[in-house]
Each structure stands twice: as C-alpha cells, then as structure tokens.
C-alpha positions as CSV (number, residue, x, y, z in Angstrom):
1,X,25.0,-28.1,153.9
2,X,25.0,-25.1,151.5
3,X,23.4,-27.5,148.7
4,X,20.4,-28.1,150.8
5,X,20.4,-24.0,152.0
6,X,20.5,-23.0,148.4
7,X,18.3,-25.9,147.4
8,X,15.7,-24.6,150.6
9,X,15.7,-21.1,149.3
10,X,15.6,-22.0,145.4
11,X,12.6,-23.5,146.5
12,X,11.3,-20.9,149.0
13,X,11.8,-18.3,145.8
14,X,9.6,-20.7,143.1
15,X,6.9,-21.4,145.4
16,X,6.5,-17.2,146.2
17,X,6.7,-16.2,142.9
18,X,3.9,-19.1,142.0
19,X,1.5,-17.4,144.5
20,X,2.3,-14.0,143.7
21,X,1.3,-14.9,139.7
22,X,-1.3,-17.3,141.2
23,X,-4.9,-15.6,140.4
24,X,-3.9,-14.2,136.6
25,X,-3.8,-10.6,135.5
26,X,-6.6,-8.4,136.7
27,X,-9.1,-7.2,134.0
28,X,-11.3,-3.9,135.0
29,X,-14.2,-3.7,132.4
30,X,-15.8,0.0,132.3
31,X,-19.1,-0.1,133.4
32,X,-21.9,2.1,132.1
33,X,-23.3,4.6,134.4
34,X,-26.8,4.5,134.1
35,X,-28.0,7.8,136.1
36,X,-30.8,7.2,138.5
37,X,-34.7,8.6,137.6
38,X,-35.6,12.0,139.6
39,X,-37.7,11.4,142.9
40,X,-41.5,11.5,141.2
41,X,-43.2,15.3,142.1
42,X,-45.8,13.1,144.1
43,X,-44.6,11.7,147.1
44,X,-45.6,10.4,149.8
45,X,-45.3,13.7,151.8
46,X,-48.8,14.8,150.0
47,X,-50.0,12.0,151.1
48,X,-49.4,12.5,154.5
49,X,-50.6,16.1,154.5
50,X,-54.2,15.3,153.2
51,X,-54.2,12.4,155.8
52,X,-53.0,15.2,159.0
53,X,-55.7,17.1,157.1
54,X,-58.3,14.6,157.1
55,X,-57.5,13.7,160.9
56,X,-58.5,17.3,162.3
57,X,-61.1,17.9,160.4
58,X,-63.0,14.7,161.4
59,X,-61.6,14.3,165.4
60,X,-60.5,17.6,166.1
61,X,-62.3,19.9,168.1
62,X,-65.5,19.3,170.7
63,X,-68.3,20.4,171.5
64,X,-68.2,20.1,175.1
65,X,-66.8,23.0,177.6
66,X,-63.5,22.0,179.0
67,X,-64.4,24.7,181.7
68,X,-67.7,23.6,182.9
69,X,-67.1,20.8,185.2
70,X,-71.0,19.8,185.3
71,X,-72.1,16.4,185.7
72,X,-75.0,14.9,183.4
73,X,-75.7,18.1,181.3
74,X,-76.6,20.8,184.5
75,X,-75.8,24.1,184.6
C-alpha cells in the first residue's frame, strides 16, 4: 500500500511540475513609444461656431410683432 501512495504522489508531483513549466519562459520585448500627434489648431469646434453663426443670421429674428395679435395685416 505505501508503494502505490508513494507511486500516486511521485506521479501527482511530475505531472504539477509539467504544467507549471508547460508554456516556456516568458519573453517581454520593449516596445517603442511612438508619442501621439497634437490635436490639429482646427477643429471641429470652429466649425460649429461659423455654422451657430450662420443659423442666426439667416433664421433668427422676424419681422412680425409678437405683440400685435391682428389677423390678416389690420391694425
């Protein structure tokens, strides 16, 4: 009986150090940092002013009287 225990954990001992080797030894290459290109000075914020711009310029504003309440031009 203790041949087959010693036998059981010989084995149990081979078989954990096989998987603990199992993938090789871990090489970490350096990698080159290649720093990232500033934002551009135009944006797409300009953009969006001159478009705001644009928008009340053209649309905002009327003529009409928001206080006369007359119907078909009568005053």
């Amino acid at each position: 009986m203790k041949t087959q225990l010693a036998a059981i954990l010989a084995t149990a001992v081979t078989l954990s150090a096989a998987t603990a080797h199992a993938g090789g030894p871990v090489i970490i290459e350096e990698q080159e940092v290649v720093a990232e290109k500033p934002a551009s000075s135009v944006g797409i914020l300009p953009l969006l002013l001159v478009g705001i711009v644009l928008c009340v310029a053209l649309c905002g504003g009327s003529d009409d009287d928001e206080q006369g309440g007359s119907i078909g031009g009568e005053r």
